[in-house]
C-alpha positions as semicolon CSV with decimal commas, in nm:
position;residue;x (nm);y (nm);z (nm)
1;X;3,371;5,861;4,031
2;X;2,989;5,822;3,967
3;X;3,032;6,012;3,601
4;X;3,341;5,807;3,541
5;X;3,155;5,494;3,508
6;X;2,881;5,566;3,315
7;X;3,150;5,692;3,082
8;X;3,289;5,382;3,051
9;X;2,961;5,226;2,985
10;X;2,882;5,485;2,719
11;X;3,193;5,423;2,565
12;X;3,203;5,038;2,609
13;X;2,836;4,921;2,567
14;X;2,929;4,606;2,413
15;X;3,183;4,528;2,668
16;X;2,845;4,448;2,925
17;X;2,637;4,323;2,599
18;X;2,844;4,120;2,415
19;X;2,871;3,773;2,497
20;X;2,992;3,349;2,446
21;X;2,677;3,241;2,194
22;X;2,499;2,975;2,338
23;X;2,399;2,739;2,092
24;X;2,090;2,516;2,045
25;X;1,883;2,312;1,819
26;X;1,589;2,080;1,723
27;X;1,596;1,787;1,574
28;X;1,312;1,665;1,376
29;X;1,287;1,280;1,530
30;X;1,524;1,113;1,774
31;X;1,437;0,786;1,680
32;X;1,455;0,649;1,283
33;X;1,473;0,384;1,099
34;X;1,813;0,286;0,940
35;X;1,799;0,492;0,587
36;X;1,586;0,746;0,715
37;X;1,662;1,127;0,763
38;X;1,649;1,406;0,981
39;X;1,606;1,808;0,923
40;X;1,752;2,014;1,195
41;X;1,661;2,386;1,297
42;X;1,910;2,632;1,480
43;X;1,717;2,802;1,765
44;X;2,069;2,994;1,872
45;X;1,971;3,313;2,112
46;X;2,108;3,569;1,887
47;X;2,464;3,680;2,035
48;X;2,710;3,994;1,945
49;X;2,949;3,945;1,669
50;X;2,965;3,709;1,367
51;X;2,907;3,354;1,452
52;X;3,088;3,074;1,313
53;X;2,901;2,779;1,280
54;X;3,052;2,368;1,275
55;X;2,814;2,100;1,271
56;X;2,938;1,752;1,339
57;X;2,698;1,435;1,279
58;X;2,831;1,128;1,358
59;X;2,722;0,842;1,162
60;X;2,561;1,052;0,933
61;X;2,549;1,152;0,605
62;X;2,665;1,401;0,514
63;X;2,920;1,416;0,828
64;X;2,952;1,786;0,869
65;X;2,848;2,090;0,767
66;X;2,957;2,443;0,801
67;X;2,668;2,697;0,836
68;X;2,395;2,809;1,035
69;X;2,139;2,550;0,868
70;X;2,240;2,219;0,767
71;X;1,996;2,042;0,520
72;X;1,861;1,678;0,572
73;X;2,099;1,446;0,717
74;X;2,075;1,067;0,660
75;X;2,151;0,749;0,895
76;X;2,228;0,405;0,724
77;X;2,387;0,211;1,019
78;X;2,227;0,134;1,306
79;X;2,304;0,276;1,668
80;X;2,290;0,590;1,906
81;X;2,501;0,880;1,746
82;X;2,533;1,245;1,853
83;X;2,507;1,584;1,659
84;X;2,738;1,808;1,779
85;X;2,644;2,172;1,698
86;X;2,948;2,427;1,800
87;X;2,880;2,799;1,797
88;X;3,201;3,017;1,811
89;X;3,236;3,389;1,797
90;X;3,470;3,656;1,900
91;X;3,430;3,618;2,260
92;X;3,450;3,223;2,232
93;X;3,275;2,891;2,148
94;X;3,066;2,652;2,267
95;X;2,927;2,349;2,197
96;X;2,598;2,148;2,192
97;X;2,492;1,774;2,138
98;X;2,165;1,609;2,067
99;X;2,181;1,202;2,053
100;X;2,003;1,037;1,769
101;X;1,869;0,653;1,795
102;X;1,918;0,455;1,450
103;X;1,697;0,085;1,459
104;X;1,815;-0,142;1,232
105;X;1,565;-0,244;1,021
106;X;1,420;-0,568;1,042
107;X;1,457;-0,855;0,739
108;X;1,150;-1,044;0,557
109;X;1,156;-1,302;0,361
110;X;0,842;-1,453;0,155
111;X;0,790;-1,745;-0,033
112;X;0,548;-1,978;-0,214
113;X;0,589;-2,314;0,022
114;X;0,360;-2,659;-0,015
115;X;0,340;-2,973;0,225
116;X;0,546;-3,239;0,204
117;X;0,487;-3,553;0,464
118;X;0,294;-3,229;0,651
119;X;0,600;-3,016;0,649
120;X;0,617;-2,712;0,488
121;X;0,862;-2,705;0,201
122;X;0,968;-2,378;0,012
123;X;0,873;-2,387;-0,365
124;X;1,062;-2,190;-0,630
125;X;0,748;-2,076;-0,769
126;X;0,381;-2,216;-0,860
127;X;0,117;-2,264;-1,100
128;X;-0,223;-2,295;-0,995
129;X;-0,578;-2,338;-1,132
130;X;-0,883;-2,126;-1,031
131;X;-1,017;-2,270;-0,706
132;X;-0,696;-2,428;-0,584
133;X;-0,503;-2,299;-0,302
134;X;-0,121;-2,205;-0,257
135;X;0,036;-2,206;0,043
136;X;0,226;-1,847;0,137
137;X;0,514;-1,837;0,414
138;X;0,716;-1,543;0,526
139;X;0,959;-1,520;0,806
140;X;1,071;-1,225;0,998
141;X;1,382;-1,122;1,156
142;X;1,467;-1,000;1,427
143;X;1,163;-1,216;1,629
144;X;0,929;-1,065;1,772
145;X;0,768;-0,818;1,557
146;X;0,414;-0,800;1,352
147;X;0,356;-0,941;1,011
148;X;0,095;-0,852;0,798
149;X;-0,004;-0,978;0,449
150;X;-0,142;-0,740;0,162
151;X;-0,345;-0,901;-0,084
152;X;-0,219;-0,726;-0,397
153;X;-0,084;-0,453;-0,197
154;X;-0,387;-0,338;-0,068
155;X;-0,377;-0,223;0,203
156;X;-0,752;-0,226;0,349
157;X;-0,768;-0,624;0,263
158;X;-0,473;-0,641;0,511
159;X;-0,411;-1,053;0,674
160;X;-0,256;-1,044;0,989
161;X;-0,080;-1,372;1,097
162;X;0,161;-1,441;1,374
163;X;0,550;-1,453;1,264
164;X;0,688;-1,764;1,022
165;X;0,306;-1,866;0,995
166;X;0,176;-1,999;0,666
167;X;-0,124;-1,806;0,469
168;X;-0,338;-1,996;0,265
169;X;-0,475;-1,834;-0,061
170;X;-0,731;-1,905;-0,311
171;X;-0,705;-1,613;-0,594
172;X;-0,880;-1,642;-0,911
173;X;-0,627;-1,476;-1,123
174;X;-0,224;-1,417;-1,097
175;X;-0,167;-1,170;-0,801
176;X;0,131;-1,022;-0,628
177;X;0,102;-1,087;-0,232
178;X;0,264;-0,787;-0,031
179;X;0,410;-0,887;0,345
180;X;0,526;-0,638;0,585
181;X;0,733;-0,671;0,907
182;X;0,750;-0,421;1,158
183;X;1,014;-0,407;1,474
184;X;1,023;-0,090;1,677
185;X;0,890;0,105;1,478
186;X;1,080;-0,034;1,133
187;X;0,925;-0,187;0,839
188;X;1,114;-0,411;0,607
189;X;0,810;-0,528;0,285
190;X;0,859;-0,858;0,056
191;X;0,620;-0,972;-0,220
192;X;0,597;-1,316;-0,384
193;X;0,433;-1,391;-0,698
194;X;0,148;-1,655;-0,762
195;X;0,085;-1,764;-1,120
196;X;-0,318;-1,832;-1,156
197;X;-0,434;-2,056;-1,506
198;X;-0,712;-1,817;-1,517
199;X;-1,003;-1,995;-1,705
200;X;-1,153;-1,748;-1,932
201;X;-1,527;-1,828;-1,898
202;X;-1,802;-1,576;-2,024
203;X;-2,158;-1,701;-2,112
204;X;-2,523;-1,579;-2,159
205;X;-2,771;-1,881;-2,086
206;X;-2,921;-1,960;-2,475
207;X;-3,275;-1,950;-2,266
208;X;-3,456;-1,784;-1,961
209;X;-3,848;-1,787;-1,807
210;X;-3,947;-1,482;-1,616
211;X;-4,225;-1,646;-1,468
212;X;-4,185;-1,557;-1,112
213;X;-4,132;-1,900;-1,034
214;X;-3,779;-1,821;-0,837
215;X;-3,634;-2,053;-1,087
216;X;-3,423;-1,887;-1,381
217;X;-3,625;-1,559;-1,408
218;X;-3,318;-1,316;-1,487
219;X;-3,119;-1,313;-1,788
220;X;-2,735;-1,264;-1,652
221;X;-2,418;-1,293;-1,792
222;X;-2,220;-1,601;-1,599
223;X;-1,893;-1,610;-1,531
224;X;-1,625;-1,901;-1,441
225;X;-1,584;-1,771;-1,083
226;X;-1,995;-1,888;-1,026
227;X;-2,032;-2,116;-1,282
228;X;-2,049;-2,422;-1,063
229;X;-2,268;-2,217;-0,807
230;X;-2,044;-2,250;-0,557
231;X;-2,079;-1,904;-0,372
232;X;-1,855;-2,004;-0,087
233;X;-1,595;-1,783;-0,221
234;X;-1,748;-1,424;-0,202
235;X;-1,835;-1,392;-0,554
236;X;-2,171;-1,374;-0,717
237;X;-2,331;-1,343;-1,029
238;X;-2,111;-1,214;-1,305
239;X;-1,800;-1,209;-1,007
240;X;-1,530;-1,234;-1,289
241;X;-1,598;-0,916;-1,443
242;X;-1,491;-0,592;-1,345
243;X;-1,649;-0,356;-1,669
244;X;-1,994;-0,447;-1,840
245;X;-2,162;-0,320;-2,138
246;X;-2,468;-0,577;-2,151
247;X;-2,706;-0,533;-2,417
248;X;-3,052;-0,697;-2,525
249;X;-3,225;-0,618;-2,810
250;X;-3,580;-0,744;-3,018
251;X;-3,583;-0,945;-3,329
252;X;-3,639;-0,543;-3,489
253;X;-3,353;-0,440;-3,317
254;X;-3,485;-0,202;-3,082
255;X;-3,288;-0,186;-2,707
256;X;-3,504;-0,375;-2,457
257;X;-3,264;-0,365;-2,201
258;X;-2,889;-0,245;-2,094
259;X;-2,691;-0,288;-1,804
260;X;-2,316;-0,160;-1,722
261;X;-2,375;-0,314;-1,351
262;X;-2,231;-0,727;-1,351
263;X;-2,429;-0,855;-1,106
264;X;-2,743;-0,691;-1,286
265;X;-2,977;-0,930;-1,472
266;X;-3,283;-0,836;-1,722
267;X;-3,625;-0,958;-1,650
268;X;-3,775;-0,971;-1,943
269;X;-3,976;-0,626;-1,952
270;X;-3,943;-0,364;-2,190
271;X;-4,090;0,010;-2,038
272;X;-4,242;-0,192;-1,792
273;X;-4,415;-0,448;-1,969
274;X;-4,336;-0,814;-1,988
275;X;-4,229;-0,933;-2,311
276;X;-4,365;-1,174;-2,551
277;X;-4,222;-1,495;-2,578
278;X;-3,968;-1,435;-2,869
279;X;-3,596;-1,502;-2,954
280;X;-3,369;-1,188;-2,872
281;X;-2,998;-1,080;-2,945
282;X;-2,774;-0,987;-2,690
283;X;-2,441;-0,829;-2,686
284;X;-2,169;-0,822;-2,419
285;X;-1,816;-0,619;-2,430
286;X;-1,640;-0,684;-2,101
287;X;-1,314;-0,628;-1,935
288;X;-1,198;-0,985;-1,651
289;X;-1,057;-0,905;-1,336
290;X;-0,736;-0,999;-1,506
291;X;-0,754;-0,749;-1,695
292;X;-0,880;-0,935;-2,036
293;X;-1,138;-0,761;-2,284
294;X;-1,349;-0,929;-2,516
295;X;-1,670;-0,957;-2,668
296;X;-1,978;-1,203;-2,727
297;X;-2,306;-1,200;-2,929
298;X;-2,599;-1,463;-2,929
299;X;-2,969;-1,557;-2,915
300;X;-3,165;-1,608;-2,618
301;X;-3,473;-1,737;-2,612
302;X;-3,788;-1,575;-2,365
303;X;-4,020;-1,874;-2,215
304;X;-4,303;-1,783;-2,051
């Protein structure tokens, strides 16, 4: 009896080998955002016989597939959904399913808004000067989640404010404002224009005394966002421009001075040496933070 069985098992190994497959998988995040997507490994124990594979995702796009490894698959309605992997060979079939969380994502809404009888009022859009302010407003929905303004889109100049409050803003030149909303997780952006008269103003002083008296010793180039020396706003010297080719030269043209920096000013030396009182030429080829380029040339005048 004894050489009978091991017969059998010789002669049969599959018979004890073979078996159901048991399926599993991964998926790459449980919890998206509505719109977002998934990828999806098969970590199936390998199992006798040719396997058929069915996958079924609920909710999802696309809504089946038929293989051992599906490609992305996309959710754009919110809610819990299953994927439904199911394994069958020659022995049988089972089944597997992994449930997938879908947030909606959250609304934002921003506008240009301005006071009226101190209630905010949305605006269709705005027009302001240099130094004025305009008054931003976005609301998100559901409540309950951060907003964040983006100057520009930037993101390291980032404003946080609480939800439906107002941002005040004082740009010098037309800029896109970015807002985000986030809710579990889910990010919804907005952006709302404001129109900026910039006023284009680039002059050289006609006259300077590098006298070490603190009083109008540098020759700089001024700009409109410190011409009236009000500093309150960040800027300094030359704050306007972003490029700089400032040049100085004698009354035999020889360079006496150059500067690509803006906020750079000369003092009146040449190789170390003061100057003479004299009239000089100066040239200056500059690009605005607005992205305007132009060009001036004048005399200054060296007092001592």
């Amino acid at each position: 009896m004894k050489h009978f069985f091991w017969i059998i098992i010789l002669l049969f190994p599959f018979a004890f080998y073979s078996q159901v497959p048991n399926p599993t998988f991964l998926v790459s995040d449980n919890d998206i955002c509505m719109g977002e997507c998934i990828s999806i490994t098969n970590t199936t124990p390998s199992a006798a016989g040719a396997i058929v594979w069915q996958w079924n995702f609920a909710g999802g796009n696309p809504p089946n597939y038929s293989g051992a490894n599906p490609g992305p698959v996309c959710f754009n309605t919110a809610g819990t959904y299953s994927i439904t992997l199911t394994a069958t060979n020659s022995f049988g079939s089972n089944s597997v399913s992994v449930p997938v969380n879908v947030t909606q994502t959250p609304d934002v809404n921003a506008t240009l808004s301005d006071t009226l009888d101190g209630n905010y009022v949305v605006i269709p859009d705005t027009l302001i000067n240099m130094y004025q302010e305009a008054y931003l407003w976005a609301e998100g929905t559901p409540l309950g989640g951060d907003l964040v303004w983006y100057p520009s889109g930037v993101e390291s100049d980032e404003i946080s404010v609480d939800n439906g409050d107002s941002l005040t803003v004082t740009p010098f030149y037309t800029t896109y404002y970015v807002v985000s909303y986030t809710v579990n997780g889910c990010v919804a952006y907005d952006t709302v224009l404001v129109n900026v008269n910039f006023q284009e103003i680039v002059q050289v002083p006609n006259s300077f005394s590098p006298n070490e008296d603190g009083v109008n010793d540098f020759l700089r180039v001024l700009t409109n966002v410190d011409f009236d020396n009000d500093f309150s706003n960040g800027f300094i010297e030359g704050g306007a421009i972003a490029e700089i080719d400032f040049r100085v030269y004698n009354r035999y043209g020889a360079l006496v001075f150059r500067t690509t920096d803006p906020f750079e000013g000369w003092d009146g030396t040449f190789k170390g040496k003061p100057e003479n009182p004299a009239t000089f030429v100066y040239t200056v080829d500059y690009r605005l933070i607005n992205g305007r380029s132009s060009s001036i040339k004048g005399n200054v005048t060296l007092f001592r």
